[in-house]
N, C-alpha and C positions, 0 to 999 in steps of 0.2 A: 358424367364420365370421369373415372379415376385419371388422374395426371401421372403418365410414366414415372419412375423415380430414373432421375438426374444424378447421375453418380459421379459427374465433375472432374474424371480423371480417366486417365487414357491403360492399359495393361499393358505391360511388359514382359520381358524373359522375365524378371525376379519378382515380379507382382503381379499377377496372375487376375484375370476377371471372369467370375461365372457365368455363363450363358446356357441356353438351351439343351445345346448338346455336348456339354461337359465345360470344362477346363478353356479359356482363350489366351493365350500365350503371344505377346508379341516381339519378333525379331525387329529390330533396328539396323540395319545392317550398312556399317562404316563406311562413309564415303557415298554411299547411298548404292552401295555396289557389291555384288555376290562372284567368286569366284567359282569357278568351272564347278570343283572341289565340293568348296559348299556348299552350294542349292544340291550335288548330288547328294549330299547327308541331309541336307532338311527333307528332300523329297523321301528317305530313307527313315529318317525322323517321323515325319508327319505319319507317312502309316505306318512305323511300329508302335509309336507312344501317342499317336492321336486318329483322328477317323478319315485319314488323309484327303482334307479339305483344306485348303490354306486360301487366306483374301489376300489381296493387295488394296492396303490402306487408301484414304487420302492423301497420307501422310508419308507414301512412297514408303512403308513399312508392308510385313509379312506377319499376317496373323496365322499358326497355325490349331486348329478348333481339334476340340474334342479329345481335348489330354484329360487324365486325372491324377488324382492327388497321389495314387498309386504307381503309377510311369512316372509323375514330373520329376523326382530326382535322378533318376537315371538320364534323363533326357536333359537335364540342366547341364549333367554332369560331360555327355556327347555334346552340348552345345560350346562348351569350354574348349573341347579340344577342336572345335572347328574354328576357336575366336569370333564368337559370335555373340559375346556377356560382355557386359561394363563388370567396374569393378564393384558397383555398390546398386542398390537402387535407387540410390540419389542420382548417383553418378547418370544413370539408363535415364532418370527422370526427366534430366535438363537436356538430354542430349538428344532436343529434338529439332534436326538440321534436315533440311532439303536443299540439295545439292541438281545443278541441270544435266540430267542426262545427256547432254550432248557436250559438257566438256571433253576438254581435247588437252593433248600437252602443250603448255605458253601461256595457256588462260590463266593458268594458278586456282580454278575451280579448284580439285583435287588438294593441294598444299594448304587454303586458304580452309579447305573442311577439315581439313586432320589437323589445323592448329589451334580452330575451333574447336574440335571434339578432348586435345588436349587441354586449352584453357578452362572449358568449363566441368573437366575433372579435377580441379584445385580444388582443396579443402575451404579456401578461402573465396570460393567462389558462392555467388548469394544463394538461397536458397529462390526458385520462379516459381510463379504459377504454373499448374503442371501440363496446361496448352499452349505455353509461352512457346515460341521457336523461330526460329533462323532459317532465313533462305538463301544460297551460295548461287545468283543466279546471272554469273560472270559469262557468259559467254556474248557473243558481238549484241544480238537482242535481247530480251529477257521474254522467257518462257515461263515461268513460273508465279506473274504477277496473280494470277486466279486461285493460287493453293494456299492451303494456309501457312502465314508466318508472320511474324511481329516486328522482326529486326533482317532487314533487306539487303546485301550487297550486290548491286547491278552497275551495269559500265553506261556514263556517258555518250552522249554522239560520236567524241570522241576519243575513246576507248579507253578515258580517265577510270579511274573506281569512284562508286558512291554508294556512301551509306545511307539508308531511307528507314522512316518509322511508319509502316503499312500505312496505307490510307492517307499518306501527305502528298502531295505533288511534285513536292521539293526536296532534294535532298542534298547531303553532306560530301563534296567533294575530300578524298581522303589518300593516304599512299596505300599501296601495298604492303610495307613491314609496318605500320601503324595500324593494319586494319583489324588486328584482332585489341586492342588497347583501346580503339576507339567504338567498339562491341560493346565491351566492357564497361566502358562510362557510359553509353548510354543504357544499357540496361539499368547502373545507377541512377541514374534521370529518372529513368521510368520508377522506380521501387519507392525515392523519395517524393516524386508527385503525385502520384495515384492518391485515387481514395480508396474504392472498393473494386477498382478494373484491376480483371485478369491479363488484358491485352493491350498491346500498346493503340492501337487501331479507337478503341472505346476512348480512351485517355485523349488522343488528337480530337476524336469529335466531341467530348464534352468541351475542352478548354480553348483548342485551336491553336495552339502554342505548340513551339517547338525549340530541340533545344540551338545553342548558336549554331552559327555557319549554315544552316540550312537552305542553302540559295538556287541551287544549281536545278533546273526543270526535270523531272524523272522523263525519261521514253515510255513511251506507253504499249501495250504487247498488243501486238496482231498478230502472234502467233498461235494456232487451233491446230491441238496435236492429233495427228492422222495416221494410221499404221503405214507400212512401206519403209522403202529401205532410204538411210538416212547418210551422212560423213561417218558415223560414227559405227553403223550396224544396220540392223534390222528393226522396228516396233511392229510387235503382235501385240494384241488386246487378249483380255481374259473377260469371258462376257459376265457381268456385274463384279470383275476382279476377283473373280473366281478361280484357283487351280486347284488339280489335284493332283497329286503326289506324281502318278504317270506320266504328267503330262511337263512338271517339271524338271525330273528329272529325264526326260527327253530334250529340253530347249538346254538343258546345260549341257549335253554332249554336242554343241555347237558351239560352245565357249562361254567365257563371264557373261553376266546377266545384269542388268542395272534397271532398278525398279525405278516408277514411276509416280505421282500424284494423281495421271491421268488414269489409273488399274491398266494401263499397257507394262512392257517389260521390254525393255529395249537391249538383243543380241548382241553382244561384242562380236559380230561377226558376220565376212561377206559371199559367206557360203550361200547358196541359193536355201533355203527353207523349205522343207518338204511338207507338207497337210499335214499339221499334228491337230489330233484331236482334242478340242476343248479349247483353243484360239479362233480367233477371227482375224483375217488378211485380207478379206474384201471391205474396202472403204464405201463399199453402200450396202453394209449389212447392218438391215434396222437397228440391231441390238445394241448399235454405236450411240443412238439417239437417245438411250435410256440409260438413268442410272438407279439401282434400288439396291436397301439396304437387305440385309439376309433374311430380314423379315420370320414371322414365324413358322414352325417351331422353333430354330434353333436359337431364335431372342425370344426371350420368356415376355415380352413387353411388346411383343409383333401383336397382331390386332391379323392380320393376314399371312398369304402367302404370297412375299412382294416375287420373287422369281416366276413362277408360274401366269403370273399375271402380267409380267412385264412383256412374257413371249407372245402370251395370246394378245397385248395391246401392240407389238411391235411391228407388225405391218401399217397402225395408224398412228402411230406413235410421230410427232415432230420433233425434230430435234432441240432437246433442251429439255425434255421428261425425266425429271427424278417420282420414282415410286417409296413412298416408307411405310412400314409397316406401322407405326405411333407418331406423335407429333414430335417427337424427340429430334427426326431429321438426323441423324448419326452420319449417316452415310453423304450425305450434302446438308453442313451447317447452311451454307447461302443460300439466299434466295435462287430459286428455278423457274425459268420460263413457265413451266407447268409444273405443278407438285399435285400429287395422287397420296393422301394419306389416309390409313388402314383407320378404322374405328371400329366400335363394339358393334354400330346403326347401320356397316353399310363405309363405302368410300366417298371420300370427302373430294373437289375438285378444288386447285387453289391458283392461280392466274397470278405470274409472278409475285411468288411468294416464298414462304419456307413452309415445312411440314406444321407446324404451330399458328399459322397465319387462319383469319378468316376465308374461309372456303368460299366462295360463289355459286356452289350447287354442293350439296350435302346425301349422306344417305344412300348414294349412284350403287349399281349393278355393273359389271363390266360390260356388257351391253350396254346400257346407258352409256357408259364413259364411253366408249367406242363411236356412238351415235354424236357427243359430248366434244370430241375432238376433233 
């Protein structure tokens, strides 16, 4: 079997990646936060200049599909006026921060990402690996230990700051005006130690070193994000992080929008929410158990059709199903309770694993898998 090709880097507003069904375009959106305003121009955006289909990343990002090379400068150009572009694609490159949805004013979430997103637009700032990133995950617990990020701000027991290198146990008691300065050196640390690691995470498990100060015991997250209404708003899911343009721009006429790592989208808002179509609000609707990537056609490298498949397996589906269309796992780098991956032969079953891992039963029928689960 052909080995999908690895393309090693993520799309941007200014660096664009080909896929199935045109043009993939990713927004970043500051703060990790969309105002009323502009998710209505991206909903507005998405179906004039693309096929108004838009994901919500891992990565708490907004991909909007099916642009081409023909629309994309007009749309770059609406994207500017909504302040929705870095200045460079350098700049878009490094600036990849996950922030907790459920900051609040006092945390310094919010101040401590836009000082962030200012420091690492310096000229003099290193050039990263371009899945390197930052998680702002200040609020009383941390929510965000499960997404991906390399360099950690999370509080103490007691509501101190600390800086963590993913995958340590321990981390770096720090201030708040020193926290973007102490960011910065340790990204240095990382650049000077490495061999051939993209991630800090690789780097701690080959050596098991860290750099000083690192004493203080991390909290560990029990927190499993669930739709319902929250301090902060509301969280709807998008079933596989899926919206489309309608559906959009309908949850912004409720107010700001703040994206998620979970493909939920969390309301700035305590209006009661009416059935929009294309979200989920029932907390025991299968589709919650499942995650699959957009699978083919629209990934040229899909082997299946993970959506279609995820609905017919999702009444037997346990929680903790990621579906992928190739072994690439795109959609869930980590290991999964269950991973269902697409092949040329037939679907592969893989028992906590990732989409790339040796299978346990190979070649399945969806019936089979259904029998299988």
């Amino acid at each position: 079997m052909t080995a999908p090709t690895i393309k090693g880097w993520c799309p941007g507003a200014l660096t664009l990646m080909q896929s199935g069904d045109g043009l993939v375009l990713r927004i970043r959106p500051f703060n990790g936060r969309l105002t009323a305003p502009q998710a209505q121009g991206l909903a507005h955006l998405s179906g004039t200049h693309g096929n108004g289909l838009m994901d919500i990343s891992s990565r708490a990002n907004l991909q909007l599909r099916g642009v081409t090379k023909a629309s994309y400068p007009a749309l770059i150009a609406e994207l500017a006026e909504l302040h929705l572009l870095d200045a460079t694609p350098d700049i878009e490159a490094r600036r990849n921060i996950l922030v907790t949805p459920f900051w609040q004013q006092g945390d310094n979430a919010d101040t401590l990402c836009t000082a962030l997103t200012k420091a690492l637009a310096r000229e003099c700032t290193p050039t990263l690996p371009t899945k390197f990133g930052f998680a702002i995950d200040t609020g009383p617990t941390p929510v965000l230990q499960n997404a991906s990020a390399d360099i950690r701000l999370e509080r103490d027991t007691g509501g101190g700051l600390l800086m963590a290198v993913d995958g340590a146990p321990v981390a770096k008691p720090i201030s708040e005006d020193a926290a973007i300065h102490e960011v910065l050196d340790l990204i240095d640390w990382f650049l000077k130690e490495r061999c051939d690691e993209t991630r800090l995470a690789k780097l701690f498990k080959r050596t098991g070193e860290l750099p000083p100060d690192h004493f203080v015991a991390r909290p560990v997250q029990d927190y499993s994000p669930q739709t319902g209404t929250t301090s902060q708003g509301t969280l709807v899911a998008a079933p596989f992080g899926q919206l489309t343009a309608e559906t959009l721009a309908t949850l912004a006429k409720y107010g700001a929008l703040r994206l998620t790592p979970w493909r939920m989208v969390l309301v700035e808002s305590h209006s009661e929410l009416t059935q929009i179509d294309g979200l989920i609000t029932d907390l025991n609707d299968p589709l919650l158990n499942i995650t699959a990537c957009i699978g083919a056609p629209r990934c040229t490298q899909g082997h299946i059709e993970t959506r279609p498949l995820a609905r017919q397996l999702a009444e037997h589906a346990p929680k903790g199903l990621h579906i992928s269309g190739c072994t690439k796992g795109c959609a869930h780098p980590k290991p999964a309770d269950i991973t269902i991956t697409g092949t040329p032969n037939g679907l592969d079953l893989i028992h906590q694993g990732r989409a790339s891992d040796t299978p346990t039963q190979t070649g399945l029928t969806a019936d089979q898998l259904i029998k299988a689960l």
